[in-house]
C-alpha positions in Angstrom: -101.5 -3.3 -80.7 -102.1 0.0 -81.9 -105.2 1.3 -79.6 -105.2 4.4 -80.8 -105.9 2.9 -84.5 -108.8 0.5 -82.8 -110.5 2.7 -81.0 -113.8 3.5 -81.7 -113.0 1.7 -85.2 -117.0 0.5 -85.3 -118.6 3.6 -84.2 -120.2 6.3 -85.8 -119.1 9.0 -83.9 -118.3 12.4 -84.9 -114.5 12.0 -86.4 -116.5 9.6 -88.7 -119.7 12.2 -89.4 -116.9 14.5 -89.9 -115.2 12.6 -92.7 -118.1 11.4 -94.5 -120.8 13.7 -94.7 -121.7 16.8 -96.6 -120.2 19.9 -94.7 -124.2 21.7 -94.7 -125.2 17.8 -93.5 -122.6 18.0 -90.9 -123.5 21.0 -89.8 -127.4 20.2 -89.4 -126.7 17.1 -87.6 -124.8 18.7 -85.3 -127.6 21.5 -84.5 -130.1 18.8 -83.9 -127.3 16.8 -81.3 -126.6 19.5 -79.6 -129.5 21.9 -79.9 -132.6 20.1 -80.3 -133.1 21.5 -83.7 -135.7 19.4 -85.7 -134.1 17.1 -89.0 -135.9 17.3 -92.4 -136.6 14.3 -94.0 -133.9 15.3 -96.9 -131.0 15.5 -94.1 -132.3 11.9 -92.7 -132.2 10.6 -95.5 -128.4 11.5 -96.5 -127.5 10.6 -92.6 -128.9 6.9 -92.9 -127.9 6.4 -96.2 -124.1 7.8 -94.9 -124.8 6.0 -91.9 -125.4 2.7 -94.1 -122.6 3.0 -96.6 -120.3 3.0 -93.3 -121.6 0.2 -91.7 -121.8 -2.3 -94.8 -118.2 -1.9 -94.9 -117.9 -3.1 -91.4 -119.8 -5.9 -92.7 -123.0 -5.5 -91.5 -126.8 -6.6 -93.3 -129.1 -5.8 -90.9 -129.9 -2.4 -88.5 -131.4 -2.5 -85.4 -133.0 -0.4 -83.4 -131.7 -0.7 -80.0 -133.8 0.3 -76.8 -133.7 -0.1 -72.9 -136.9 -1.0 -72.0 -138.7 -1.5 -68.7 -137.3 -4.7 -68.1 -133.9 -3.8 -67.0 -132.3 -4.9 -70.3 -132.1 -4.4 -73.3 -134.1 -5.0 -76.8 -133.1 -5.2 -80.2 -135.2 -6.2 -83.6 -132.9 -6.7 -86.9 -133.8 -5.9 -90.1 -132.1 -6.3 -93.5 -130.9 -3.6 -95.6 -132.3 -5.5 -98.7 -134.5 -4.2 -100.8 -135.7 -5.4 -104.0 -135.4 -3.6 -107.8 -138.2 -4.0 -110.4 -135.8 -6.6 -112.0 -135.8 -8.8 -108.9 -132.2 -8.2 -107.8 -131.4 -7.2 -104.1 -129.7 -4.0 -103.5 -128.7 -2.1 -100.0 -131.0 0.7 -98.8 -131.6 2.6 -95.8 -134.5 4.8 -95.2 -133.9 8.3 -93.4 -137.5 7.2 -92.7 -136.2 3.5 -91.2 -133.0 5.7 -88.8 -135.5 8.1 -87.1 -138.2 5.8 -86.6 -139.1 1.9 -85.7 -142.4 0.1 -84.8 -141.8 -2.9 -82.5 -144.8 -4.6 -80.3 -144.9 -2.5 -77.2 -147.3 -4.8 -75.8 -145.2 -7.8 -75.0 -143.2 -5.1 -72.8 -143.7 -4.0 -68.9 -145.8 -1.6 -69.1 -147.6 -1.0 -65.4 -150.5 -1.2 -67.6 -150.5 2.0 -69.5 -150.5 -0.5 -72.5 -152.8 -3.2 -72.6 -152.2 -6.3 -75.0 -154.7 -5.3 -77.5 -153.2 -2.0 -77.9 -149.6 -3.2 -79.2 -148.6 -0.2 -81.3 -145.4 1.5 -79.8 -142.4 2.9 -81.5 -138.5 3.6 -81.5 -137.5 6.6 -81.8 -133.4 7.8 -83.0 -131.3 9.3 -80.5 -128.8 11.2 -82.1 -127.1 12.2 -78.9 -125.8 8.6 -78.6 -123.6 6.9 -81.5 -124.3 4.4 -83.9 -122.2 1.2 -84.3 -121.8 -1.9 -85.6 -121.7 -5.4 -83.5 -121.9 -8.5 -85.0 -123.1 -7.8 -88.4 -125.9 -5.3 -87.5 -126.0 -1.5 -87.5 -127.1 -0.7 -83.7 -129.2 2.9 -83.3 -129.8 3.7 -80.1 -133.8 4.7 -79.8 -136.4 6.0 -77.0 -139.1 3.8 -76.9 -142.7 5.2 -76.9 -146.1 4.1 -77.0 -148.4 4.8 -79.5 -149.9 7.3 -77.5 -147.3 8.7 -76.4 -146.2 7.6 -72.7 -142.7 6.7 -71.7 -142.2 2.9 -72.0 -138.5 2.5 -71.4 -135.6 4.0 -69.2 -133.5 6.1 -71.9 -136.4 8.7 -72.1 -136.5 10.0 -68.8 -132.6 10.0 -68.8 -132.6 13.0 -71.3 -135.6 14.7 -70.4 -133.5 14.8 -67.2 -130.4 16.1 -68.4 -132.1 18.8 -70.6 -133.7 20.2 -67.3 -130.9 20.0 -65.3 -128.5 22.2 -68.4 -131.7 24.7 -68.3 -131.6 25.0 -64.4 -127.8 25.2 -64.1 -127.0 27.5 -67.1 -129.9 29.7 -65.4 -128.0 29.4 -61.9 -124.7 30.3 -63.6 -125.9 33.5 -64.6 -126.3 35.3 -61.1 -122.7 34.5 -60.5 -122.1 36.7 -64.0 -121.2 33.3 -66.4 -123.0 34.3 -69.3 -120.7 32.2 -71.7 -122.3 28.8 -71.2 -125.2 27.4 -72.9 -125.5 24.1 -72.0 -124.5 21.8 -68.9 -124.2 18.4 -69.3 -124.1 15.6 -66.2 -121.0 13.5 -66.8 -120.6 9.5 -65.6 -118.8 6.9 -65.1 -120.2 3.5 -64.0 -117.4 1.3 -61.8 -118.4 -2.3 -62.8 -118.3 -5.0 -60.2 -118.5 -8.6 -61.5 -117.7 -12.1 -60.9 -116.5 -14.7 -62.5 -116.6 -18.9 -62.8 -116.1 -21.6 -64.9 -118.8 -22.9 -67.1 -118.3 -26.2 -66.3 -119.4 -25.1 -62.7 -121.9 -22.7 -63.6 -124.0 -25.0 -65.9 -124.2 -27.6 -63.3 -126.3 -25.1 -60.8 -129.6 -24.5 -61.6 -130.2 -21.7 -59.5 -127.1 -19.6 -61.8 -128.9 -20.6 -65.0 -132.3 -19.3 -63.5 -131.5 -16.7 -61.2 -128.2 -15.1 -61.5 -127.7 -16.1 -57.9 -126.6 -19.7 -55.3 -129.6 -20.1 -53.6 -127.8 -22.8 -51.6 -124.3 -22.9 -50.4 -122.3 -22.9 -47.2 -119.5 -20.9 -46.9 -116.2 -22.3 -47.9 -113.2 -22.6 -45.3 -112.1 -19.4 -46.7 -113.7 -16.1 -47.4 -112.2 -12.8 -47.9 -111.0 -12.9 -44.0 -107.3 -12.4 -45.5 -107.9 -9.6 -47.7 -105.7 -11.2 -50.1 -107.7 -10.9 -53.5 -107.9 -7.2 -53.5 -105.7 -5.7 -56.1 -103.7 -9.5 -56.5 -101.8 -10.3 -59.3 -104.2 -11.5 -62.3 -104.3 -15.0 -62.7 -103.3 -16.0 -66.5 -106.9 -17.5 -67.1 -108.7 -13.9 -65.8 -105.6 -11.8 -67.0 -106.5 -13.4 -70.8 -110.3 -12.6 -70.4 -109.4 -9.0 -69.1 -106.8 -8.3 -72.2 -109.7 -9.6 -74.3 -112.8 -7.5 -72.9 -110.4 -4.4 -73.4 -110.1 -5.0 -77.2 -114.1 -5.4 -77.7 -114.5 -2.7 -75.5 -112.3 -0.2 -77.1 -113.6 -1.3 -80.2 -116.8 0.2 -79.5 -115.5 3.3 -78.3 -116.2 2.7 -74.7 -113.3 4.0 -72.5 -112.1 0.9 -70.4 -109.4 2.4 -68.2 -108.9 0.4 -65.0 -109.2 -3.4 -64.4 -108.2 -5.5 -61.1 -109.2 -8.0 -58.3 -111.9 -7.0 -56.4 -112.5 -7.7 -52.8 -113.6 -11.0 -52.7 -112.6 -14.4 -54.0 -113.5 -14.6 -57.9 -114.5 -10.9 -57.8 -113.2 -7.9 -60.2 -113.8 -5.0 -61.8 -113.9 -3.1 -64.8 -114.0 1.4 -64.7 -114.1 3.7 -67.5 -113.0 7.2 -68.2 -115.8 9.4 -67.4 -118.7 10.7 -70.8 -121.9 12.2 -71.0 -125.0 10.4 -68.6 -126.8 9.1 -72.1 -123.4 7.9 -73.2 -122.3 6.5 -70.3 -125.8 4.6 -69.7 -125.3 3.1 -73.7 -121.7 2.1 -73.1 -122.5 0.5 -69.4 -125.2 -2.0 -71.0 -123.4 -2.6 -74.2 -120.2 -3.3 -71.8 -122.1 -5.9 -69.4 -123.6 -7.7 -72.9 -120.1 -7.9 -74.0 -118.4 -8.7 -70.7 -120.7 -12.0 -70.8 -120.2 -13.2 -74.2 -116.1 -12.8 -73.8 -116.4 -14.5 -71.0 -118.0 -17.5 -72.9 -114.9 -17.5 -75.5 -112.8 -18.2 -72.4 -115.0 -20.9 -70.7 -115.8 -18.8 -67.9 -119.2 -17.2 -66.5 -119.7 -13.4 -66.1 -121.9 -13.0 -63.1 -123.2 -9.5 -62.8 -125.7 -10.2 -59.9 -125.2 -8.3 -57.0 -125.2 -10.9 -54.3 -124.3 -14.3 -56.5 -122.5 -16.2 -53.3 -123.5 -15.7 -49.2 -120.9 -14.8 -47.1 -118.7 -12.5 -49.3 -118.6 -8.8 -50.9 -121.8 -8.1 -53.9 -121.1 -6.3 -56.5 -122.0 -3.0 -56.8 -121.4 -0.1 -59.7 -120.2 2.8 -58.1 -121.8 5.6 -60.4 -119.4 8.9 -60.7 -121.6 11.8 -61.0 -120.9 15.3 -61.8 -121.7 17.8 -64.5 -120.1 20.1 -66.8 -120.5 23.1 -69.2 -119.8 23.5 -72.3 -117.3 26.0 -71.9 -114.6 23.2 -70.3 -115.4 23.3 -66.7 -116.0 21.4 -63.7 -118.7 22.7 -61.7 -117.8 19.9 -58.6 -114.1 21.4 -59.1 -113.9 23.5 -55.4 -111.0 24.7 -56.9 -107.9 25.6 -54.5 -109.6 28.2 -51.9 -112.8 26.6 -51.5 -114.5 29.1 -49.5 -113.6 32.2 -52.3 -115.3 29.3 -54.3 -119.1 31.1 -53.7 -120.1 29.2 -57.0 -119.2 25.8 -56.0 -120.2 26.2 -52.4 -123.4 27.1 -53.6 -123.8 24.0 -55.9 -122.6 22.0 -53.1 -125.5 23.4 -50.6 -128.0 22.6 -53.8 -126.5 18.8 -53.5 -126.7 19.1 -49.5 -130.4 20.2 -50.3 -131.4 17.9 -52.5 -130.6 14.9 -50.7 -131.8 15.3 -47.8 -135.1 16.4 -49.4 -135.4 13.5 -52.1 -133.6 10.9 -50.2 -136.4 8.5 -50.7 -135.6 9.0 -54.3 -131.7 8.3 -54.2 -133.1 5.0 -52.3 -135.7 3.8 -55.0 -133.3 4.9 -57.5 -130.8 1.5 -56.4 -134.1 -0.6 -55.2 -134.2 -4.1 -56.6 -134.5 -7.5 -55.6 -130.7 -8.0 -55.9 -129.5 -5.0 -54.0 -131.6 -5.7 -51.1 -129.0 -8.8 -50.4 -126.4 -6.5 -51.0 -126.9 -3.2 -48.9 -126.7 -2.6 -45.6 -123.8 -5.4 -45.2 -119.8 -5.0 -44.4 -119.6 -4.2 -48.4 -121.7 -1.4 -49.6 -123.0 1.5 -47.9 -126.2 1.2 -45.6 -130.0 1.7 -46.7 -129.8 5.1 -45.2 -128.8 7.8 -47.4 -126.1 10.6 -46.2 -123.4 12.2 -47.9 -119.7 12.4 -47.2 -118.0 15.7 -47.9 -114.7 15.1 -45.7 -113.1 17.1 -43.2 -111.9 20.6 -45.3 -115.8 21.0 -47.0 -116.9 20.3 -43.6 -115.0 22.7 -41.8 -115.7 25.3 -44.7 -119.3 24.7 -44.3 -119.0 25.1 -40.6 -117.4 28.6 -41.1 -120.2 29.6 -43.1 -123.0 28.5 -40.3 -121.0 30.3 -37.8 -120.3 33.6 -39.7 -116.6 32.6 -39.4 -113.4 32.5 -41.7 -111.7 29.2 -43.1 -107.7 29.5 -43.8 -107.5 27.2 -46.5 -105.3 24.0 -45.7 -102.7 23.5 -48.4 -100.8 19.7 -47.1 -98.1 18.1 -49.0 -97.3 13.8 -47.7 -93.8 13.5 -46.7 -92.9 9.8 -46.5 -89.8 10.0 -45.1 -87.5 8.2 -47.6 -85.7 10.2 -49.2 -85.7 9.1 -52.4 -89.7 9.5 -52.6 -90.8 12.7 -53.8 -93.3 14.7 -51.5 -96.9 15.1 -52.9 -100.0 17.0 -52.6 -102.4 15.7 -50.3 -105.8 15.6 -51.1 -108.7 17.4 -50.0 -110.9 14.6 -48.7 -110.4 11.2 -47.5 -112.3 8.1 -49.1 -115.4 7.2 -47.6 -116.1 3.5 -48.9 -119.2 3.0 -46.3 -121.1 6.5 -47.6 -124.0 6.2 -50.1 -123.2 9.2 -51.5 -119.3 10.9 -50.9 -117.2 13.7 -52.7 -114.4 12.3 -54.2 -112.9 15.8 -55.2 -114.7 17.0 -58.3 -117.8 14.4 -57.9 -120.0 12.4 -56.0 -119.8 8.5 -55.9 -123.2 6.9 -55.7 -122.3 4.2 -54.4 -125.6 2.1 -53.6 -126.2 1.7 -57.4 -126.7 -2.4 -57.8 -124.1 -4.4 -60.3 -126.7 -5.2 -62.8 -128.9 -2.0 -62.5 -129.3 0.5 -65.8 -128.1 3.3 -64.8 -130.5 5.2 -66.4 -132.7 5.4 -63.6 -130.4 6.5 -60.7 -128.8 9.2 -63.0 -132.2 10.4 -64.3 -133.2 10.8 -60.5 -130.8 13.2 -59.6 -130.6 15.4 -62.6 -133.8 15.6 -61.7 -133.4 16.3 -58.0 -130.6 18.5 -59.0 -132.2 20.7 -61.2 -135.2 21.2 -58.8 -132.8 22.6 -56.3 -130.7 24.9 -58.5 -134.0 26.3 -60.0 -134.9 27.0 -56.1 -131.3 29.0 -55.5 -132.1 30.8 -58.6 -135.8 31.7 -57.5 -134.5 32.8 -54.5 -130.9 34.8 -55.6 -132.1 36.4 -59.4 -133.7 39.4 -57.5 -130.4 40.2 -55.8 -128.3 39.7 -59.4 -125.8 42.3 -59.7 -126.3 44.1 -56.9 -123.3 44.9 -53.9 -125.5 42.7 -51.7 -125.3 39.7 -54.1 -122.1 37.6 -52.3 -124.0 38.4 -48.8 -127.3 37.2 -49.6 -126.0 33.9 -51.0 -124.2 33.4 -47.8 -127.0 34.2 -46.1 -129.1 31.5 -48.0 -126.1 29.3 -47.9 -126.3 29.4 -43.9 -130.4 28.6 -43.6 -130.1 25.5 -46.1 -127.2 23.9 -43.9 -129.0 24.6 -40.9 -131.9 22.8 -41.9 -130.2 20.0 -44.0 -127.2 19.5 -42.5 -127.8 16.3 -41.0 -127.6 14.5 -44.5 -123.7 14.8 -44.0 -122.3 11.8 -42.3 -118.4 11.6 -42.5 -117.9 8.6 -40.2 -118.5 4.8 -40.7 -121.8 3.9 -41.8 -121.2 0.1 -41.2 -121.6 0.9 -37.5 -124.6 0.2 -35.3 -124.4 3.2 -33.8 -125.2 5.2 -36.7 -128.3 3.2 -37.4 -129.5 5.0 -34.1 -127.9 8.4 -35.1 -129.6 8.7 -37.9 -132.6 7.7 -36.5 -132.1 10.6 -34.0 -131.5 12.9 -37.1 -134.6 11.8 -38.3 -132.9 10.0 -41.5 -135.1 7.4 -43.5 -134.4 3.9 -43.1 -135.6 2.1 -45.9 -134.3 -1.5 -45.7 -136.1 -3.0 -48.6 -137.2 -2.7 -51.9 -140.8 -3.1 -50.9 -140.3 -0.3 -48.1 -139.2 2.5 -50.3 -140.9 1.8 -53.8 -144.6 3.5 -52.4 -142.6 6.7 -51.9 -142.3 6.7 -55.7 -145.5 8.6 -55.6 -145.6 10.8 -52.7 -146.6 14.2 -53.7 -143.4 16.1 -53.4 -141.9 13.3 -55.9 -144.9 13.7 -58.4 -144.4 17.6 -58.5 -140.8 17.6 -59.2 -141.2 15.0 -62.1 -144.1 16.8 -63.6 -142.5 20.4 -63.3 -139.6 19.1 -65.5 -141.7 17.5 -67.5 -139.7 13.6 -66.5 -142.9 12.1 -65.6 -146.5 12.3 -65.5 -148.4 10.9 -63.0 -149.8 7.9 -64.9 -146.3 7.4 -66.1 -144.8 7.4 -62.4 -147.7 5.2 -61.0 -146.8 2.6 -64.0 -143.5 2.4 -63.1 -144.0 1.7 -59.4 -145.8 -1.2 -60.3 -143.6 -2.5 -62.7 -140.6 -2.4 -60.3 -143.0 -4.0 -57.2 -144.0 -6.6 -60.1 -140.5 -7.2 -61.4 -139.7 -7.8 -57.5 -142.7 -10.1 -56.9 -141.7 -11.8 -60.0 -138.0 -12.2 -59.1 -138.7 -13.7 -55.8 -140.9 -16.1 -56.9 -138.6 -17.3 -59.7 -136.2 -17.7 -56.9 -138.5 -19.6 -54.4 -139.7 -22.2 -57.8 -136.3 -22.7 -58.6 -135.1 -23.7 -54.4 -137.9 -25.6 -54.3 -137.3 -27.5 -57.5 -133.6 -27.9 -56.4 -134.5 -29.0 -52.8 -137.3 -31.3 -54.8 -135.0 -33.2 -57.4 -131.5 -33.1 -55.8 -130.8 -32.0 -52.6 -133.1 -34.1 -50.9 -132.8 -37.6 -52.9 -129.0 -36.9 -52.4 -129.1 -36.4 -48.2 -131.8 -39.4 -48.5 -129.4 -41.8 -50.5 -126.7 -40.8 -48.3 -128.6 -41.5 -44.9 -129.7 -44.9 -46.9 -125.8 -45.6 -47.4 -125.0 -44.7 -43.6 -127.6 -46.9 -42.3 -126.1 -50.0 -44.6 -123.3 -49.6 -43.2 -124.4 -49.3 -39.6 -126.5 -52.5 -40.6 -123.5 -54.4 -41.8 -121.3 -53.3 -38.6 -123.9 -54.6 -36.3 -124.5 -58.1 -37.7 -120.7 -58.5 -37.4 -120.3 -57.1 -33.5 -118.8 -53.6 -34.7 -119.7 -50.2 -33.2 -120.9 -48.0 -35.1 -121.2 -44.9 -32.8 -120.1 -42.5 -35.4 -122.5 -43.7 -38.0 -125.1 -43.5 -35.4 -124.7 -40.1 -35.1 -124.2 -39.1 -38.8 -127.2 -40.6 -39.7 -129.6 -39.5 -36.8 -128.1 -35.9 -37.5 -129.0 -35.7 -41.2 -132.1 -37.7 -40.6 -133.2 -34.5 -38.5 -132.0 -32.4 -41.0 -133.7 -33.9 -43.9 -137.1 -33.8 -42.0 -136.6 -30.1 -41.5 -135.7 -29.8 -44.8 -138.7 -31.1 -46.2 -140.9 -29.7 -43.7 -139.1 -26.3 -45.3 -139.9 -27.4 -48.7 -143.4 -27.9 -47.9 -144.1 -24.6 -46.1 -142.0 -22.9 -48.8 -144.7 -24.0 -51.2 -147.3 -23.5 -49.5 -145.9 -19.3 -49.2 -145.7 -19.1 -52.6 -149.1 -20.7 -53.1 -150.6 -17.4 -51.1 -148.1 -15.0 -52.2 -149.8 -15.3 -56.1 -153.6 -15.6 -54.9 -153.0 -12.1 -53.9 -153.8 -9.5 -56.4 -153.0 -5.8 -54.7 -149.6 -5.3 -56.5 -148.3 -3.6 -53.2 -149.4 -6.3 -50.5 -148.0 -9.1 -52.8 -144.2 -7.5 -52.7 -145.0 -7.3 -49.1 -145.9 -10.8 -48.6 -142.8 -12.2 -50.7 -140.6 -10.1 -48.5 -142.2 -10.8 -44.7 -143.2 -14.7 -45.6 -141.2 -16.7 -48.9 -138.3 -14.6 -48.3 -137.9 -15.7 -44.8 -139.0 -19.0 -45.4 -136.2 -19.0 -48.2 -133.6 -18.3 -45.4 -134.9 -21.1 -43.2 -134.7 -23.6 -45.9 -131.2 -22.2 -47.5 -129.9 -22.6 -43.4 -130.7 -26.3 -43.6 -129.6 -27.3 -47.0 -126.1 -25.7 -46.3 -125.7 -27.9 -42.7 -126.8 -30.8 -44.7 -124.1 -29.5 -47.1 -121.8 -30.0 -44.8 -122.2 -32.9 -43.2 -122.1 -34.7 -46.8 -118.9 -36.3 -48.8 -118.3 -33.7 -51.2 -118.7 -36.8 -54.4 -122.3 -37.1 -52.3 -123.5 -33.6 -52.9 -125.5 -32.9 -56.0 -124.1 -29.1 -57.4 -120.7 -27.3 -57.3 -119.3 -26.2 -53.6 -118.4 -22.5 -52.8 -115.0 -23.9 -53.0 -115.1 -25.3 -56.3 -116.6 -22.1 -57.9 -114.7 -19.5 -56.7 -110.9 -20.8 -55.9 -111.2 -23.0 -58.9 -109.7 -20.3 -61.7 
C-alpha cells in the first residue's frame, strides 16, 4: 500500500485547490481562508463548480451540507447535483449560491428555546477553513449552523469565533516581547480516541447497548484489568484486521491516524492522530468516530464510544492535546532549552496558570455530560477537580521567580547501563496520568474530555479563557513596551499572578483521598457532577468573557445551559425506561422461572426422602432477591414518574441525579447478585465475560 498516494485521495484540500483552480481563484480563496476576506458570488461560483467537477469523479451525486449541531452529533441533508435543461435532460450543476449557503429546519434541533417550532427557518453556512470531501457518494461541506435570526445553534461556531480571538490576543501579546512577524496564531489539536469494542452478536442481544450506549446491568467478570495485561498487548488478528482497516478509511479522508494499541482494560483501545488546527481537528474527530463505527460493522464487531460502557473497568476518555502556534513556524508551549531565559513562554505559561484557576468552572462544564460523570473521579481519569501538572523543572523555575532567585537549568541524559543501549536525553517533565490538565512538553493534555464528547466545546472554552488572559498581560505590560524596565516588570507581574494562582498546580497523585482535602484547603472547586457545575455556565465572570470576545451572548449562553441540563435529564431517563423495561421483560421472568425450577426440584427430592439443603438455600436466596428487585423496579418508576412532572429545567437534573440515579444503583446492585447466583444458559443477556474476552 502506497499511503502516500491514498492519502487525502477524497479531500479537497489545498494540493487539490492548487491544481485545479484559476491562479487569481486560488489566490482569493486563500484570502478568504486565511484572512477573513469576503467571496464574491463570481469566485463562488467557479469554487463550487471546481469543487463539483472533483467530486463527480470520485463518484459522488449528491452534496451535503454537513453541521455539528446541539445535539452532540452530527447532521447532514443530501441533495442532488441534477438539474434539469429546457429539453428535459439531467445535467450536473452546482451553485456558488448552493456551497456558501443551506436552509435546513432549525426547529427540529435543541435549541434552549431561542427557536420555537413555528419559527423553523435556520441556515448552513460554508466553512472554508475546513476541507471538503467526498464519503459515500456525497460531496460533504462542512457549515456553521445559524438561525434565522441570527443566534448560534450549533457547536462549530463558537469554535472559530474562539480561535479568531485567541490569534488577535496572542499576536497582540507577541508584540511586547518585539515579534512583529506573526500575524495570526492558531490553537493546534489532537484528540486521543478511547474506544471499545464487541461482537455484534453480543451487542444486539442487550438492549441497554442498542438504547444507551452503556450495560446498565452486569456483574463483574472473574477478571478485570487486575493483571494489567491488555495494555499495549499484542493485537488480536480479529481487532488487528479492524485496526489496518480504520487506518485506510481514515487516511483516505486526510485524517492523520498515527498511533493505534490496547488500551487499559479488557476490550479497550485506542486510536491518536498527528496534531492540526482546532476546527480541523474537531471535523476529523467526528468524521473518525462515524467511521470507526461503520468499519467496525464490516468486521462484525461493535464500536462503543461511551465513556463508561462496562462497571468495574477503565472509561474511555479523549485526551485533547492543546497548544497553539503562529504562523511564522513556532511553538509557543515550546520552553525551549533554558526555560527561565524563556520570558516569552514563562509568560504564556503564567497566562495558562491564570486562566485556570480563574475559569476552572469552565474547564469542568467544558467535559460535563451524563457519560463522564461515570467516568471521572475514578482510578482511570483524573478527578472532578481541576489543577494543572507542570512537573518538577517548570516548578522549580517558577519557584525561582516567586523567590527572586536564579534556576541553573538541568540538562539529564538516561544511562541504562547496558552497554550496547545508547544514552538519551531525558525529558523535562514526568507524565501525570491522574492530572486534568498536565504539560507534556510543548502542550497541555486535557485529559477530562469524555470519549464521545465534540470537542468543539472544550477547545472553544479555553481559547476563550486563553485569550482573556493574554489580553490582561498585554493590558498590563504594553505601557512598559520597549523600555529597559520591560524584562523587570514582567517578572514582576509574573511573581503576583503565581502568588495568587499558584495553588491550581498540583504535581502529585490526584487519585488520592488526601488531595480531595488539599484542595479543599486551597480552596479548589469540587464539582462532582454534571448537574453541580452546569449553573456556573452563567455566572457573571463567565458571561463577560464570552461577550467581550464576541463567543456568546447572554441569550445564547443561557440556551445552551439548558440544552445540556435537558440533554442530561433526557439521558437519564432514557436510561432509567430502558432498566426498567429490561428488569420488566427479562430479568425478572428469568430469576422467577429459575426459582420455579429450583422449587421443582426441591418438590421432587422431598416426595422421594432426598435433602435438598442446597436447593433450599438457592431458592430462598433469590426469592429475597427477586422481591427486592421488584420492590426496585417499582420505586424506580415511581422516580421517574416525579422526575418528569417537574418543569424547572435545573431542579429536574437535580432530581434525576439525587433520586433515579441512586435508585438506578440500588436496582443495578441486585440484578447483578441475582446474576450471579443464576446458570449462565438461565440468564437472559450476554455476561461481562462473554462481551469483553470473547474477541
Amino acid at each position: 500500500m502506497n499511503i502516500p498516494e491514498i492519502f487525502a485521495e477524497n479531500v479537497f484540500n489545498h494540493e487539490v485547490m492548487k491544481s485545479r483552480l484559476p491562479k487569481n481563484i486560488y489566490k482569493a480563496l486563500l484570502k478568504t481562508i486565511n484572512n477573513g476576506a469576503a467571496m464574491d458570488m463570481t469566485t463562488a461560483d467557479i469554487v463550487a463548480n471546481t469543487i463539483k467537477d472533483w467530486a463527480v469523479e470520485k463518484g459522488a451525486t449528491h452534496y451535503t451540507h454537513w453541521f455539528q449541531p446541539l445535539t452532540g452529533s452530527t447532521a447532514e441533508k443530501h441533495d442532488s447535483f441534477i438539474s434539469t435543461t429546457p429539453s428535459g435532460n439531467a445535467i450536473m450543476e452546482f451553485s456558488g449560491k448552493e456551497l456558501v449557503k443551506g436552509e435546513p429546519d432549525a426547529s427540529s434541533f435543541p435549541s434552549g428555546g431561542l427557536r420555537q417550532t413555528s419559527t423553523a427557518r435556520g441556515y448552513t453556512a460554508w466553512d472554508p477553513t475546513s476541507y471538503c470531501f467526498v464519503k459515500e457518494g456525497s460531496l460533504y461541506i462542512p457549515t456553521v449552523f445559524v438561525s434565522y435570526t441570527g443566534e448560534i445553534l450549533d457547536k462549530k461556531t463558537p469554535l472559530l469565533r474562539s480561535m479568531d480571538a485567541l490569534s488577535r490576543s496572542a499576536v497582540r501579546f507577541l508584540r511586547l516581547f518585539g515579534n512583529d512577524r506573526v500575524t495570526r496564531v492558531t490553537s493546534t489539536v489532537g484528540a486521543e480516541q478511547e474506544y471499545f469494542l464487541i461482537d455484534k452478536k453480543m451487542y444486539d442481544q442487550r438492549e441497554d447497548l442498542i438504547l444507551t450506549d452503556r450495560t446498565l446491568f452486569g456483574a463483574n467478570p472473574p477478571k478485570g484489568q487486575e493483571l494489567d495485561d491488555q495494555y499495549f498487548a499484542n493485537l488480536k488478528p480479529r481487532i488487528a484486521e479492524y485496526m489496518a482497516d480504520l487506518d485506510v478509511e481514515l487516511w483516505k479522508l486526510g485524517i492523520y491516524s498515527k498511533t493505534k494499541h490496547n488500551e487499559v482494560a479488557p476490550a479497550q483501545h485506542e486510536m491518536a492522530p498527528i496534531f492540526t488546527t482546532s476546527n480541523l481537528g474537531t471535523d476529523q474527530n467526528e468524521l473518525a468516530m462515524e467511521v470507526m463505527k461503520k468499519v467496525a460493522l464490516r468486521h462484525g464487531l461493535v464500536c462503543l464510544l461511551h465513556e463508561k460502557p462496562f462497571k468495574g473497568v477503565n472509561g474511555s476518555g479523549k485526551h485533547n492535546n492543546w497548544s497553539m502556534s503562529t504562523d511564522d513556524g513556532q511553538n509557543l508551549l515550546d520552553p525551549g532549552d533554558t526555560p527561565m531565559e524563556n520570558l516569552q513562554f514563562l509568560t504564556i505559561l503564567c497566562a495558562l496558570i491564570k486562566g485556570v484557576d480563574e475559569y476552572a468552572d469552565l474547564m469542568r462544564i467544558s467535559a460535563a455530560s451524563a457519560g463522564n460523570d461515570h467516568r471521572l473521579g475514578a482510578d482511570e481519569a483524573p478527578p472532578a477537580i481541576i489543577s494543572m501538572f507542570l512537573g518538577e523543572e517548570l516548578d522549580a523555575v517558577l519557584k525561582a521567580i516567586e523567590e527572586d532567585g536564579v534556576y541553573k537549568t538541568q540538562t539529564s541524559t538516561f544511562e541504562i547501563g547496558i552497554n550496547a543501549l545508547p544514552s538519551f536525553p531525558k525529558d523535562s517533565t514526568d507524565r501525570n496520568r491522574t492530572s486534568p490538565f498536565a504539560f507534556t512538553g510543548n502542550r497541555f493534555e486535557f485529559r477530562m474530555v469524555g470519549s464521545s464528547d465534540n470537542i468543539a466545546c472544550p477547545n472553544a472554552l479555553l481559547n476563550t479563557i486563553v485569550a482573556e488572559e493574554l489580553s490582561w498581560f498585554a493590558d498590563s505590560l504594553e505601557s512598559f513596551k520597549g523600555s529597559d524596565n520591560f524584562e523587570s516588570e514582567v517578572k514582576k507581574l509574573l511573581k503576583d499572578v503565581l502568588k495568587k494562582h499558584r495553588r491550581i498546580i498540583f504535581n502529585g497523585d490526584g487519585y488520592s483521598p488526601e488531595w480531595i482535602q488539599e484542595a479543599e484547603r486551597r480552596g479548589l472547586p469540587n464539582y462532582a457532577s454534571t448537574v453541580d457545575c452546569l449553573p456556573h455556565y452563567t455566572d457573571e465572570k463567565n458571561v463577560r468573557i464570552f461577550r467581550k470576545f464576541n463567543i456568546y451572548t447572554p441569550n445564547e449562553l443561557k440556551a445552551r445551559t439548558e440544552v445540556l441540563l435537558e440533554t442530561y435529564s433526557k439521558t437519564i431517563r432514557i436510561e432509567a425506561r430502558t432498566m426498567v423495561e429490561m428488569a420488566r421483560r427479562k430479568l425478572l421472568p428469568a430469576a422467577l422461572d429459575y426459582i420455579s425450577c429450583v422449587c421443582r426440584s426441591i418438590s421432587v427430592k422431598k416426595q422421594i426422602g432426598m435433602t435438598c439443603n442446597s436447593e433450599e438455600k438457592i431458592a430462598a436466596k433469590l426469592n429475597a432477591l427477586a422481591d427486592s428487585f421488584y420492590d426496585s423496579i417499582e420505586r424506580l418508576e415511581s422516580q421517574l414518574e416525579s422526575a418528569c412532572k417537574i418543569n424547572d429545567i435545573r431542579k429536574q437534573a437535580e432530581y434525576f441525579h439525587d433520586y433515579v440515579l441512586a435508585e438506578m444503583d440500588i436496582m443495578r446492585s441486585v440484578a447483578d447478585e441475582i446474576e450471579m447466583n443464576m446458570p449462565c444458559d438461565k440468564w437472559p443477556i450476554p455476561t461481562y465475560t462473554a462481551m469483553i474476552y470473547n474477541i
